[in-house]
TIVO-2410 file (N, C-alpha, C; in nm, 3 decimals):
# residues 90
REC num residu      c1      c2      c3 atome chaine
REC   1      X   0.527   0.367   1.179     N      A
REC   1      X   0.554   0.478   1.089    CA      A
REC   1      X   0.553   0.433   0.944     C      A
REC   2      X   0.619   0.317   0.925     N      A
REC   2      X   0.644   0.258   0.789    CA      A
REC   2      X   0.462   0.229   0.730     C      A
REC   3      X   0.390   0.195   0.821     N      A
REC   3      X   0.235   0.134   0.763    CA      A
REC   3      X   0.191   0.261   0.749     C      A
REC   4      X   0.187   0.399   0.830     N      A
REC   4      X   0.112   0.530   0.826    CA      A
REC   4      X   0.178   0.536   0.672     C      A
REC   5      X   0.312   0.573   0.619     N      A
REC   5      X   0.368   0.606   0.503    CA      A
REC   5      X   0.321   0.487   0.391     C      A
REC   6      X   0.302   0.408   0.391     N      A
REC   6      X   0.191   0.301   0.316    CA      A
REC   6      X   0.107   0.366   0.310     C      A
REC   7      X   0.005   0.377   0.401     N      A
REC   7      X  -0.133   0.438   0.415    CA      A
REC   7      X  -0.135   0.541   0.305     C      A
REC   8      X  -0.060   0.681   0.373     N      A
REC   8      X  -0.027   0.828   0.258    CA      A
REC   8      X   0.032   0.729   0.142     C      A
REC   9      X   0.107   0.714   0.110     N      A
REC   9      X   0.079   0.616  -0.045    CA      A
REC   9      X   0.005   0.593  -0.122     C      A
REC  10      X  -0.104   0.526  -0.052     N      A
REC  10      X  -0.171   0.461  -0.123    CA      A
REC  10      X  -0.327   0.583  -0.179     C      A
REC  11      X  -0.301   0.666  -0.070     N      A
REC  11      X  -0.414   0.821  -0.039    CA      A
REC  11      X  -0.358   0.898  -0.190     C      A
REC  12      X  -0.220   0.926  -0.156     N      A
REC  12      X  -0.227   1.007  -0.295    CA      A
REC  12      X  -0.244   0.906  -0.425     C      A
REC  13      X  -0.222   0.786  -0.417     N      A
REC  13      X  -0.232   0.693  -0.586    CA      A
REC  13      X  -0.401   0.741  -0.617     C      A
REC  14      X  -0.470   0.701  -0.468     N      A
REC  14      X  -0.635   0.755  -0.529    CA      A
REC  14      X  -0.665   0.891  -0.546     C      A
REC  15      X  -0.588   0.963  -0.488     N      A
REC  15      X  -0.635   1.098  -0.519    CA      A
REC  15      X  -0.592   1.146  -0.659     C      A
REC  16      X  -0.515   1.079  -0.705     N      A
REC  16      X  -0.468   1.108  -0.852    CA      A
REC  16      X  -0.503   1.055  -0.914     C      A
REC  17      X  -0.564   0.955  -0.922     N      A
REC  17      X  -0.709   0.852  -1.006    CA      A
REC  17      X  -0.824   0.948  -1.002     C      A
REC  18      X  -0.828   1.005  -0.880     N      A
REC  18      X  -0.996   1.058  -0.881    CA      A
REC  18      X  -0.958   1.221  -0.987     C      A
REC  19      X  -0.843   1.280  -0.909     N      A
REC  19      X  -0.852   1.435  -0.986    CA      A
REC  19      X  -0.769   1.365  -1.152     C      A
REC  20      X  -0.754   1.291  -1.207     N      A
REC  20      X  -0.724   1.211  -1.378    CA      A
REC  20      X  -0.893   1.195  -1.408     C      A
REC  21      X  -0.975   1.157  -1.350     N      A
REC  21      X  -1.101   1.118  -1.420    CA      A
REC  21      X  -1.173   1.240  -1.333     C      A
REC  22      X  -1.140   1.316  -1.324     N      A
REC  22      X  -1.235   1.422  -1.252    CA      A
REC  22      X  -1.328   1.464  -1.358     C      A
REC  23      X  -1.464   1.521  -1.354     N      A
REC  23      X  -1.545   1.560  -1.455    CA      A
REC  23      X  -1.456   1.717  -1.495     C      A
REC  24      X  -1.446   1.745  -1.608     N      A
REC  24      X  -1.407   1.819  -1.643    CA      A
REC  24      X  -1.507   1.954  -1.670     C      A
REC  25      X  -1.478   2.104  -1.761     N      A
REC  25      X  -1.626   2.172  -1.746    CA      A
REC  25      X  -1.674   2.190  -1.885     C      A
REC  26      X  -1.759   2.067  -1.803     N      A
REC  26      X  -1.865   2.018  -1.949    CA      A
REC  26      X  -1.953   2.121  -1.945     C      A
REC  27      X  -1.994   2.203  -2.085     N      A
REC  27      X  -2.084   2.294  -2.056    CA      A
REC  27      X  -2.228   2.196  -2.036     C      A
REC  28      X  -2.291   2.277  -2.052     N      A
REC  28      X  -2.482   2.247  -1.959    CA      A
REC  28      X  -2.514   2.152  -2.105     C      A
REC  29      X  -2.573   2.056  -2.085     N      A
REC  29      X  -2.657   1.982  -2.203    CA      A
REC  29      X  -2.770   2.083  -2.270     C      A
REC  30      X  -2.717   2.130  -2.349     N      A
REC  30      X  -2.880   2.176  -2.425    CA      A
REC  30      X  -2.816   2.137  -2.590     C      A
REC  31      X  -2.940   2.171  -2.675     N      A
REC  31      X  -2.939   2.164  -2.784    CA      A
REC  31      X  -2.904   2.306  -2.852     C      A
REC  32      X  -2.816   2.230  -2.989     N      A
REC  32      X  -2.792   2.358  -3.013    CA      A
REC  32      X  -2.912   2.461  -3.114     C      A
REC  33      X  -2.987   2.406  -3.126     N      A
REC  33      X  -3.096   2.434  -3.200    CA      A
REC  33      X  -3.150   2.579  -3.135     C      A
REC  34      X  -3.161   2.576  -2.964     N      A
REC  34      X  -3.206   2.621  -2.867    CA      A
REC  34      X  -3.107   2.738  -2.840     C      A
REC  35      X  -2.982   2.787  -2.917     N      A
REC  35      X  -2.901   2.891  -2.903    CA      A
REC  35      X  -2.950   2.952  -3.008     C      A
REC  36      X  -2.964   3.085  -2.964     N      A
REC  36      X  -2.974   3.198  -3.055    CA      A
REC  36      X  -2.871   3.271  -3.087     C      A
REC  37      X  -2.804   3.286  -3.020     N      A
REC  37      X  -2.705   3.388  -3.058    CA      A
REC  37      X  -2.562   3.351  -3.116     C      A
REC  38      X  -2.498   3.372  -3.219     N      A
REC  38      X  -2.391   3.311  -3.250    CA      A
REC  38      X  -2.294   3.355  -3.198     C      A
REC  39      X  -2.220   3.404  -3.104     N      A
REC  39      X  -2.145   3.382  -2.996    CA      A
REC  39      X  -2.168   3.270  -2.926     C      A
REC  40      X  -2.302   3.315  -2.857     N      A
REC  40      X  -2.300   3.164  -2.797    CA      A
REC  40      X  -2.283   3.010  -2.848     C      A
REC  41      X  -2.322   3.022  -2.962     N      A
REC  41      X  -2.298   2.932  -3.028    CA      A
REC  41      X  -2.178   2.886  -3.046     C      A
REC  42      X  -2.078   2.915  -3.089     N      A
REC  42      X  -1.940   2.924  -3.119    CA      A
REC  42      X  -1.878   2.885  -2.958     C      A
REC  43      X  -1.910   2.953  -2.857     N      A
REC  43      X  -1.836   2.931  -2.740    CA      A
REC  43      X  -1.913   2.795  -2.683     C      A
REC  44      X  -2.003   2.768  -2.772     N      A
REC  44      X  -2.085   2.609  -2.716    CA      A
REC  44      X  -2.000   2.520  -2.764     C      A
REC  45      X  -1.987   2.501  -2.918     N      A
REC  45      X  -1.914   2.449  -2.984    CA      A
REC  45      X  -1.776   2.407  -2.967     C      A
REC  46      X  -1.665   2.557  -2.923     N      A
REC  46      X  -1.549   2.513  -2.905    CA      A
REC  46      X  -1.535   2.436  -2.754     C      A
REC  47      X  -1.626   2.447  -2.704     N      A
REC  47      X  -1.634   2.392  -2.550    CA      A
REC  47      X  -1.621   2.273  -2.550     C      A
REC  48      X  -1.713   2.185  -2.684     N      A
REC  48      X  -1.710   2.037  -2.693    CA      A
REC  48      X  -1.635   2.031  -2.727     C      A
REC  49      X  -1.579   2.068  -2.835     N      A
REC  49      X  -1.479   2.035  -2.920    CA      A
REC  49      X  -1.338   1.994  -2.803     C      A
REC  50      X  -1.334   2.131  -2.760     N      A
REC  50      X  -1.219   2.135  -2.593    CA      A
REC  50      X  -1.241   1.981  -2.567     C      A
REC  51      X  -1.308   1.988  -2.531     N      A
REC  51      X  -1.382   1.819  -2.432    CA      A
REC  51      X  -1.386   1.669  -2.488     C      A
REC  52      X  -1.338   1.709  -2.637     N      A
REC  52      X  -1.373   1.568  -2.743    CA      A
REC  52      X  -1.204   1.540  -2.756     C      A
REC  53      X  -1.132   1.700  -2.754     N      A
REC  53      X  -1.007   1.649  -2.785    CA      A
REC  53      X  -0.886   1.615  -2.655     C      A
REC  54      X  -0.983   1.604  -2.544     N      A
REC  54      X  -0.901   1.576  -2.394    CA      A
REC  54      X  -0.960   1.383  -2.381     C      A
REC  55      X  -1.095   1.403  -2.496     N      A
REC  55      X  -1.097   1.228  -2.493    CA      A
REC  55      X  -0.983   1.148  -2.548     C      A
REC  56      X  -0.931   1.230  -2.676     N      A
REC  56      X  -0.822   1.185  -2.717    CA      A
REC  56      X  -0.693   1.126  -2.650     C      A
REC  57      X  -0.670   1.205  -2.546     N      A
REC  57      X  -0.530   1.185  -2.463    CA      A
REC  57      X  -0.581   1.082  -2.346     C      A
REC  58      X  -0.707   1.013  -2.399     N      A
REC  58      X  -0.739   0.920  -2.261    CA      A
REC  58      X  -0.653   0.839  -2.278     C      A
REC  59      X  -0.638   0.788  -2.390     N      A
REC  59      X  -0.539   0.633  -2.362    CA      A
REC  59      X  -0.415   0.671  -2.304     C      A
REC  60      X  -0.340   0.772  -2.338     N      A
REC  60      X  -0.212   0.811  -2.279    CA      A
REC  60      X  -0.234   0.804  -2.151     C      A
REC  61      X  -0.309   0.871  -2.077     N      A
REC  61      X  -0.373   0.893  -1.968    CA      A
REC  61      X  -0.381   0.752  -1.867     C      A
REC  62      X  -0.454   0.691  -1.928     N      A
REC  62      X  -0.469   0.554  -1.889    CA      A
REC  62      X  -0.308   0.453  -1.873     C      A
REC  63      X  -0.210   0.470  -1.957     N      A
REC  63      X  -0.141   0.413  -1.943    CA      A
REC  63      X  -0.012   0.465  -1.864     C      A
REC  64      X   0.003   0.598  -1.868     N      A
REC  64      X   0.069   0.679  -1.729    CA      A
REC  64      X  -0.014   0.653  -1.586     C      A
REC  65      X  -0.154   0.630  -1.610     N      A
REC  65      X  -0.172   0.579  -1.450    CA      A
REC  65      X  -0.163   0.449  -1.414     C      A
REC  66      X  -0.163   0.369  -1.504     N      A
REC  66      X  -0.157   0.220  -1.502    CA      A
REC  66      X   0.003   0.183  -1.454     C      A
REC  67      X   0.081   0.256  -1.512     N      A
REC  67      X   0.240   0.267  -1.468    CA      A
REC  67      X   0.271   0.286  -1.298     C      A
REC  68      X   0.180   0.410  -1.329     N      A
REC  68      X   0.178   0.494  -1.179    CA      A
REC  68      X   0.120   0.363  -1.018     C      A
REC  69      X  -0.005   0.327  -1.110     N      A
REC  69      X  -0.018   0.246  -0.999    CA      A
REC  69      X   0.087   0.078  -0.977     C      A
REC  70      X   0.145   0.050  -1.064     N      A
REC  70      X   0.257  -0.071  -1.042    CA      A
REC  70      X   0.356  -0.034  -0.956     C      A
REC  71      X   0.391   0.094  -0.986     N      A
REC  71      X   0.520   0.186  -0.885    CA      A
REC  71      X   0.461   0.151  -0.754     C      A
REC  72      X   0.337   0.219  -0.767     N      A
REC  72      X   0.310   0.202  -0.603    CA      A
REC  72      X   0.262   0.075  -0.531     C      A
REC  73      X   0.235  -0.006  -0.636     N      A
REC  73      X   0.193  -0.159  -0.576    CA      A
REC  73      X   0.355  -0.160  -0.523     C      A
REC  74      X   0.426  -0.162  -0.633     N      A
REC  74      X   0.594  -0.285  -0.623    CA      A
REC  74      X   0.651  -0.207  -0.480     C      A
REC  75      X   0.623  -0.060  -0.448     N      A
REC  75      X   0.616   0.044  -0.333    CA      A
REC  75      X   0.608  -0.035  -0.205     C      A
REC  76      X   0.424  -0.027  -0.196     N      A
REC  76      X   0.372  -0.081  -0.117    CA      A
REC  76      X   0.403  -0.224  -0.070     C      A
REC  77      X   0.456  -0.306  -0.166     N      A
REC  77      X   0.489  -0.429  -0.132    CA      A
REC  77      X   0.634  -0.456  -0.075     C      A
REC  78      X   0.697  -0.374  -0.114     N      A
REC  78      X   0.884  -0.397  -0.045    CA      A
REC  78      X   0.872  -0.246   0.064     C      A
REC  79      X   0.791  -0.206   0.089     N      A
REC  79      X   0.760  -0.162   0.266    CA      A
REC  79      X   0.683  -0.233   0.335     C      A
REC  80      X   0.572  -0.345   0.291     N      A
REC  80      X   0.513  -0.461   0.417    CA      A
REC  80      X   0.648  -0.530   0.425     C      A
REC  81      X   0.720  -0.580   0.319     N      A
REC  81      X   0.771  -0.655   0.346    CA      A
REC  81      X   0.885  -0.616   0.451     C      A
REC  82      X   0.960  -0.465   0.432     N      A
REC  82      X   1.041  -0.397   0.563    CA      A
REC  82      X   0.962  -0.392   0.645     C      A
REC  83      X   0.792  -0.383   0.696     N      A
REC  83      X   0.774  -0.360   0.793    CA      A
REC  83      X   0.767  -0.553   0.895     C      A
REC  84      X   0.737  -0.608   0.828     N      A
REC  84      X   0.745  -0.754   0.858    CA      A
REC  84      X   0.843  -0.759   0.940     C      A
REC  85      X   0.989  -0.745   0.836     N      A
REC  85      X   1.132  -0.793   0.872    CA      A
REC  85      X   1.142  -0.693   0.999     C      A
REC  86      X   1.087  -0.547   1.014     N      A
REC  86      X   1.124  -0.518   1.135    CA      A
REC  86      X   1.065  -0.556   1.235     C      A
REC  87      X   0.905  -0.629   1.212     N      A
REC  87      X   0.811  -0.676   1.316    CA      A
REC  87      X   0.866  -0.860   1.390     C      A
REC  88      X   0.937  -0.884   1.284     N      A
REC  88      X   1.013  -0.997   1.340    CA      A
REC  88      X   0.919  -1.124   1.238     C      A
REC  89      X   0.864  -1.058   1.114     N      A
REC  89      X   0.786  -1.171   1.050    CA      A
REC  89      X   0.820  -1.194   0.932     C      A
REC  90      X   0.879  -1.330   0.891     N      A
REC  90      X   0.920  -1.325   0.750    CA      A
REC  90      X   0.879  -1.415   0.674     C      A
***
């Protein structure tokens, strides 16, 4: 039971790595040359803009998961080590 609850551990640390770097909604690559209409334009624009200023909060980002994953190492490591001591291995 103790290694299955390791296992789920270690499932959500990656699943929260993958949905932290998930692609976000990048609009479509075009140029803006290639918009006609200034609405569209404007809703092209603030879209990057959206997207330039979530680059900003990467480092924060990076260092709340970097935290996140030590928790679950120092975790993962003092439950092998209970599962040892209950397997009779020390």
């Amino acid at each position: 039971a103790a290694k299955k609850n390791s296992r789920s551990i270690n499932a959500e640390a990656q699943l929260r790595l993958e949905k932290t770097f998930e692609l976000d909604n990048l609009p479509e690559p075009t140029s803006p040359k290639n918009i006609n209409d200034p609405e569209k334009l404007e809703k092209w624009a603030q879209s990057i803009l959206k997207e330039l200023l979530k680059l900003n909060d990467l480092s924060d980002r990076i260092i709340e998961l970097e935290e996140q994953i030590e928790y679950f190492e120092r975790y993962q490591n003092e439950q092998d080590k209970r599962i040892d001591g209950l397997e009779g291995h020390y």
